[in-house]
Structure formats: C-alpha cells, structure tokens
N, C-alpha and C positions, 0 to 999 in steps of 0.2 A: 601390622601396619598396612598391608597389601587391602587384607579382608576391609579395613575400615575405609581407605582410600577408595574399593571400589563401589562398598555403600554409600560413600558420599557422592561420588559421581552421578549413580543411578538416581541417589535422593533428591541429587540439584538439580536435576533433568524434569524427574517426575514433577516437583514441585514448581520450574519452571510451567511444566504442559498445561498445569492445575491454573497456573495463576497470570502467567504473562495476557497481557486483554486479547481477547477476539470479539471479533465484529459477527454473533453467529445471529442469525434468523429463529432458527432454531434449540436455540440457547440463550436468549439475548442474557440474562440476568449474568453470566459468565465474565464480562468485560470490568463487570463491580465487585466480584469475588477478592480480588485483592485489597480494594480500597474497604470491605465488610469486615475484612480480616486485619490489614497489616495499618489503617487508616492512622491510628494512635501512633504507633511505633515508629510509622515516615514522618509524622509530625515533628516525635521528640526528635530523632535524629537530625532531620534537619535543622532544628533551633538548637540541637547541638554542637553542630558544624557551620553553624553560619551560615548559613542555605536559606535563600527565599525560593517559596514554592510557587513561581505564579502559573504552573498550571495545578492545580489543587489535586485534580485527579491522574489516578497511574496509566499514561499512556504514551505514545511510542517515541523513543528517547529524550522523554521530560527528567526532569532530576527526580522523581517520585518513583519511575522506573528503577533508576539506578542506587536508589536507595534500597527497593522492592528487592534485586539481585543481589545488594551488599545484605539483606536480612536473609535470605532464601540459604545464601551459601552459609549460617549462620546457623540455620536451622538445619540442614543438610548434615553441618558437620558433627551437634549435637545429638542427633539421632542417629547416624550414623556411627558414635561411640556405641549408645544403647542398644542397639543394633547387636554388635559386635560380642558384648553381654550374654546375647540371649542364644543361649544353646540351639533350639527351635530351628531359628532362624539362620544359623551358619549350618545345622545339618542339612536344611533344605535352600541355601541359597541357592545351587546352582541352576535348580528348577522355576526358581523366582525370578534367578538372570536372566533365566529364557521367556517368562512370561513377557517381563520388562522390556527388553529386548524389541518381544512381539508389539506390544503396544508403542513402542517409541516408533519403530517404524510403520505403523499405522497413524501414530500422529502426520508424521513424515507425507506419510501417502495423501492426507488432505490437506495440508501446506500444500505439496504440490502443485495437486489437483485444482485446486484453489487459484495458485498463482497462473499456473498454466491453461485455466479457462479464462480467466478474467485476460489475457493477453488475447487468445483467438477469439475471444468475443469483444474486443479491442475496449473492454471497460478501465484498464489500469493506464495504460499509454494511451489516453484520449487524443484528438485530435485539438490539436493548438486554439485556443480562444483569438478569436480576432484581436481583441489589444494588445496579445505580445505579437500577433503577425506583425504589427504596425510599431513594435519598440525595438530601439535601436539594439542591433547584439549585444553590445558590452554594457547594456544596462541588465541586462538580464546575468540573474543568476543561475552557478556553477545547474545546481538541481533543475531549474526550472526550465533550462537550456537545455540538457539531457532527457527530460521527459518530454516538451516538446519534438527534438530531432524524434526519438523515436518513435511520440506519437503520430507520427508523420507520415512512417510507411508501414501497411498492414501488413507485406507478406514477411517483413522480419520478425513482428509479432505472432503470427499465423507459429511460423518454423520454432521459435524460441520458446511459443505455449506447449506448443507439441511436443518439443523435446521433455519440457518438464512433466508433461501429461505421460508422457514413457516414461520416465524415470518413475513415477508413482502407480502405473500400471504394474508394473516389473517390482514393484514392493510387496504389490497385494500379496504373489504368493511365496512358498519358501524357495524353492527350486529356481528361482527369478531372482530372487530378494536381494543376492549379494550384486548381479550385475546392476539391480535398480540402485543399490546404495552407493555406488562409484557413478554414475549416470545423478545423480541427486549429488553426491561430493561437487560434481561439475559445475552445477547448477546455482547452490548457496555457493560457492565458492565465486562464481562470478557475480554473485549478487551482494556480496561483499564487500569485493574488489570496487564495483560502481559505487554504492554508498557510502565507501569513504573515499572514493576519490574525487565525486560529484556533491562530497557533502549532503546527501539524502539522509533524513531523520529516520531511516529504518533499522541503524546500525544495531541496537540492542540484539534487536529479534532477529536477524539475517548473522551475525554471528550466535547468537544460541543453535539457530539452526545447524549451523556450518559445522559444530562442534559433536552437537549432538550426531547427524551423518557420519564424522571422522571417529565420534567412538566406537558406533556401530560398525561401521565397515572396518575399522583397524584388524580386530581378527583377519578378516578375508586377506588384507594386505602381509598379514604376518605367516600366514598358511602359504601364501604362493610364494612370497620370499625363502621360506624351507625348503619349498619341492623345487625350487630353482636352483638350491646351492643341494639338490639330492640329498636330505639332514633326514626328511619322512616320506613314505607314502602317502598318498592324497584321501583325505579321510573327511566328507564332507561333514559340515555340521547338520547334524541328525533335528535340531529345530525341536519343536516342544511335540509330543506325542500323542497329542488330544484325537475322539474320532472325526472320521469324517463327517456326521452329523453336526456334532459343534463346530469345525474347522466351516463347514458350509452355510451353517447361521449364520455366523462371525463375518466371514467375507460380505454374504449377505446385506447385513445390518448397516456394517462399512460405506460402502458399494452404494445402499441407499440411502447411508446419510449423506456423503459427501456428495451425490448427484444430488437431491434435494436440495439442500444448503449451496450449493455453488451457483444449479443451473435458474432456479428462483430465483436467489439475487440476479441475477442476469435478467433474468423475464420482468422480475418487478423493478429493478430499475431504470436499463436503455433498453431493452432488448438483445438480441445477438450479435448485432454489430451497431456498436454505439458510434463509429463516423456519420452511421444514415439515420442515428434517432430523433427523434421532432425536438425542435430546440423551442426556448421559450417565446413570446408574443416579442416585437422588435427583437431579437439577438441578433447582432451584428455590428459592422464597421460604420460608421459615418462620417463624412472630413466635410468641416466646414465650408458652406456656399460662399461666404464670405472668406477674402484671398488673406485679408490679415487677421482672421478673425476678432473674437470679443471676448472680454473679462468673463466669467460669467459663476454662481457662486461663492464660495469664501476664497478663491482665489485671485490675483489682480493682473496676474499673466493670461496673455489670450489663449483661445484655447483654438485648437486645428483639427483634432479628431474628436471624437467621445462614441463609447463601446455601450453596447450591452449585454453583460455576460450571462453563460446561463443558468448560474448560482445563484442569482438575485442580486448583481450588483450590477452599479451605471460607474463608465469610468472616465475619464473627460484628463486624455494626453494638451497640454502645454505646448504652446510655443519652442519653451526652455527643456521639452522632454519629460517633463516630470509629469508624472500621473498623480493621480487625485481620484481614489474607488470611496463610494459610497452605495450605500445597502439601500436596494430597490426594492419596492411594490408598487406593481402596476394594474389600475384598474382601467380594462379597455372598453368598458362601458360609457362610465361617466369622463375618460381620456383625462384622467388624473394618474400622476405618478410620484411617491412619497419616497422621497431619498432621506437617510439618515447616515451622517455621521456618526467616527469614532467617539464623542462624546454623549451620545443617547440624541441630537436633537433632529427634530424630524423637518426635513421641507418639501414643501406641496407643490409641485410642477404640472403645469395643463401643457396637454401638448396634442399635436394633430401628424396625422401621416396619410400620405395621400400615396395609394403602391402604387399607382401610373406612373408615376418619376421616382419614384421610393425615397419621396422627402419626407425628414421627421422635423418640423419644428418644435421647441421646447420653452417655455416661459414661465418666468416664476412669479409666481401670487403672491404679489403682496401690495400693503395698501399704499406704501410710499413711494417705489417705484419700482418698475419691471424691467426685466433684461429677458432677452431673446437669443435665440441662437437654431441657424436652421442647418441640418445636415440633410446629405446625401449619401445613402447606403452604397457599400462598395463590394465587390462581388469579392469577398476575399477568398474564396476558394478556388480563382482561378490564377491567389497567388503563385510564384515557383515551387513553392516549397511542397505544397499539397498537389504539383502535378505529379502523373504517375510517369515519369521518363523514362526511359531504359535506352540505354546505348551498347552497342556490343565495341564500337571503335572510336575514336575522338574527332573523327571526323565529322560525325554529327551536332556535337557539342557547341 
C-alpha cells in the first residue's frame, strides 16, 4: 500500500505539471493540452453532476479545472495500481523518485521565477486603474482591493519578487535545493493564505503548488527531526548521479528557458516596470464639468465621472455609484469611439479633446437625438494612495 500511495502522489503531481494551463510564449499550444485530451470527459461529468460549464475551457478555478483534478487524481490512482504490477518498475523506482523529484522542483523553479519577476517588474500587482481610484472602498471587492493596495507600492513588490526569485535560485542546484524548498514552502504557503482569504480565483493552482513543495521538502523536515532527537547521523541526500556534462546542460537549458519565457513576456508586454509604461490614447479620470451632471447612454442616472481603462474599456461611475463599463475602440484620427455593451450592440461616439485644459467632450450619433457630456481629466496620480510617503514617527502624519 506505501509503494502504491507513493506512485499515486508522484502520478498526480506529474499529471498536474503536464496538464494544469500555462500561459507559456514558448509553448503556447500547452494551455489546450487538457481541453485535447480530457474535453469529452469534463463534459460527461459535468452533465453528470449537474454542473453548467459557463466557462467551456479548463482555466484557473472554473469548474472545468476542478473536474480536470477530480479525473487527474482518477487516473493517478489507476496507474498507480499498474504501476505497482510491474516488476521493472518497483526494482527501479527509487531512481525514478529522484529523477521525479528533480523535475518537480525544476517545475518549482519556473513558478517561481515566473511569479517573482512578474512582481519586480511590477506586471502582476499593477498599479490601480483610475476608476477604482475614484470608487467608493466598500464597493470594491475583497480580490480587487488586495491587488490594488499592493499594486500600490513597488518596493513591497521589488522584496517579495526577490524573495521568490531566491527561493527558485536556491532550487536550481542540489546542495541549495532543500533550503530553496523551505524558502518556496514560505512562499505558496502565503500565497495561499491570500487567495482564500481575499477570495482570489488562483486557489486550484497556488494550493497544487503548496502541496507539491511540502512533499518535496518533507524528507528534509523528517531528516532534521532525527538529528534533533539524536535517532541518526546526518547523511545528506546523495540526489540523482548523473555527470556533470548533463547535470550542466540541464541547468542550462533551464536557466534559458525560464529567462526567455519570463523576461520576453515582460519586454513584449509593459516593459520592466509597468507603473511607467505608455498607457492608451485618453486613459484616464474625467469628473463631469457639469456640477449635476447628465443621463447619458442606456443609463437614466447622471453620470459624475467616466474612466478610460487601458484594456479597452470606457466606464461612466453614477450619481448613485454604480458603474457602467463598456468595451472601447477608439479611432483618434477620424475622433470616433465605438462602445459596445454586454449584449454584442455597438454605439458610435464623436468626441474631441483639447490637452490645453485636458477637456474630453463626448457625444453620441444618432439621428433622433444627441446627448453630450464634457469632462475634465484629473491628475489621479497625485492621488494619496499612489504617493510615495514614508514616515519614520507620527508626527509627520
């Protein structure tokens, strides 16, 4: 039973590494591996549990995922009996354990790396969009509250990439590995902790990871527990015995996929530091020139503010607080702008902007009659939030 338990562990892990989505550059086709493969079988089950799928494809904590994991452990366990079966394969598992072992924390290593550059190059904890600057706290939610605060200040980001960017340095080799695996336990472990206490959709994959770390590092945990109650002498794990020619490749190969893949994404999407990368043509805050303002699309409340995000949406905050986003294209040639609601329908706005007063007027086309609406851009980055303050006593406060 031991032998079969621990092939199901390894199995569920491997088959996790194989198949949970990634977002790679250099892999794209990987993120569709599980919907090629397990597409049929999320289907039945779902219509066998009474499950509507409305996100179709497996991605991060949709119910397709969590079907994905209830088959994974499924196939895990079945292979893991056959496994067990086969002579071969129990005379040489211990050498497989180690291979396995090597690759999980090599997986390990580009999570990391991953998570920990996308923080010092502040692309994960972006800096806040001007329409939540301007919405009220307690409408915002738990997640989107917590990625703003921290999108907020860089050098927590800076220290927190870094520590993870250690913990995955200290993986690469073996003489390092186990401090990087306790250094990484820290790490998923408080990223854990946040998405489920912030309600963050990463829970699937941030506990796979957390788990995965604690199986790895539990030996080291169980070794030092020994030498502390004096049971053994300290007898390090000897690691797989490959030469150094391969052992050098391998780092290698590593090394430059995960710089590739990490620091690309960075280059081809913000840059190095995404607070200072060029945002879109208007992005920004606008509050109404008019003090009560106007009704103004499918809405009948007036409207006070209206944003321009830099995802491609226009967003137009109420009187009453309620937001109202619709999907932008903006042509700043012909000073046309195509907003599109949730239901597919598209409307055509002309609008003009004059940057000597940084007035955006906005008016919509149509042949029965038009409504107007003129704002004034608001320097939201010299809100509080986004100053850089530092006090060492309260007196300055």
């Amino acid at each position: 039973m031991k032998s079969i338990a621990k092939n199901f562990v390894q199995l569920f892990f491997l088959l996790g590494i194989i198949f949970i989505p990634l977002q790679l550059y250099l892999l794209p086709g990987q993120s569709q591996w599980a919907n090629w493969v397990f597409d049929g079988i999320i289907t039945f089950l779902a219509a066998a549990f009474g499950m509507k799928l409305s996100v179709l494809t497996v991605s991060s904590d949709s119910t397709s995922l969590y079907l994905l994991m209830l088959i994974l452990v499924f196939v895990a366990f079945a292979f893991s009996i056959l496994l067990h079966c086969w002579s071969w394969w129990r005379k040489h598992q211990s050498q497989i354990t180690a291979h396995l072992n090597t690759l999980f924390s090599f997986y390990l290593v580009f999570r990391l790396f991953s998570y920990g550059l996308d923080k010092v190059f502040k692309s994960q904890f972006y800096l806040p969009e001007p329409n939540l600057l301007y919405t009220p706290l307690g409408q915002l939610s738990k997640d989107i509250l917590y990625w703003s605060t921290i999108g907020s200040s860089y050098s927590y980001n800076l220290v927190v990439g870094s520590f993870e960017c250690l913990a995955g340095l200290l993986l690469l080799f073996r003489k390092t590995r186990n401090l990087g695996l306790v250094l990484a336990l820290l790490a998923f472990g408080q990223i854990v902790l946040i998405n489920f206490s912030f309600d963050i959709s990463v829970k699937v994959l941030s506990t796979f990871l957390f788990t995965l770390t604690l199986y790895l590092v539990t030996p080291f945990f169980i070794r030092i527990s020994r030498l502390l109650k004096n049971r053994i002498q300290e007898n390090p794990d000897p690691g797989i015995q490959t030469g150094k020619t391969v052992r050098v490749a391998l780092l290698t190969f590593l090394i430059g996929f995960v710089g590739i893949e990490v620091i690309y994404r960075q280059y081809n999407s913000q840059g190095f530091n995404d607070d200072y990368s060029r945002r879109p043509y208007l992005h920004g805050a606008y509050v109404l020139q008019s003090p009560a303002g106007l009704p103004f699309l499918l809405n009948t409340n007036p409207v006070k503010r209206f944003f321009v995000h830099r995802s491609g949406y226009m967003i137009f905050q109420h009187t009453d607080a309620q937001l109202q986003d619709l999907g932008l294209r903006v042509d700043s040639i012909g000073n046309k702008l195509w907003l599109t609601d949730y239901d597919g329908k598209t409307i055509p706005i002309s609008f003009s902007y004059n940057p000597q007063d940084s007035v955006l007027t906005l008016q919509t086309i149509s042949a029965d009659s038009s409504k107007t609406i003129i704002g004034k851009a608001q320097n939201w980055k010299k809100l509080p939030l986004l100053k850089n303050d530092f006090h060492w006593t309260v007196d300055g406060i």
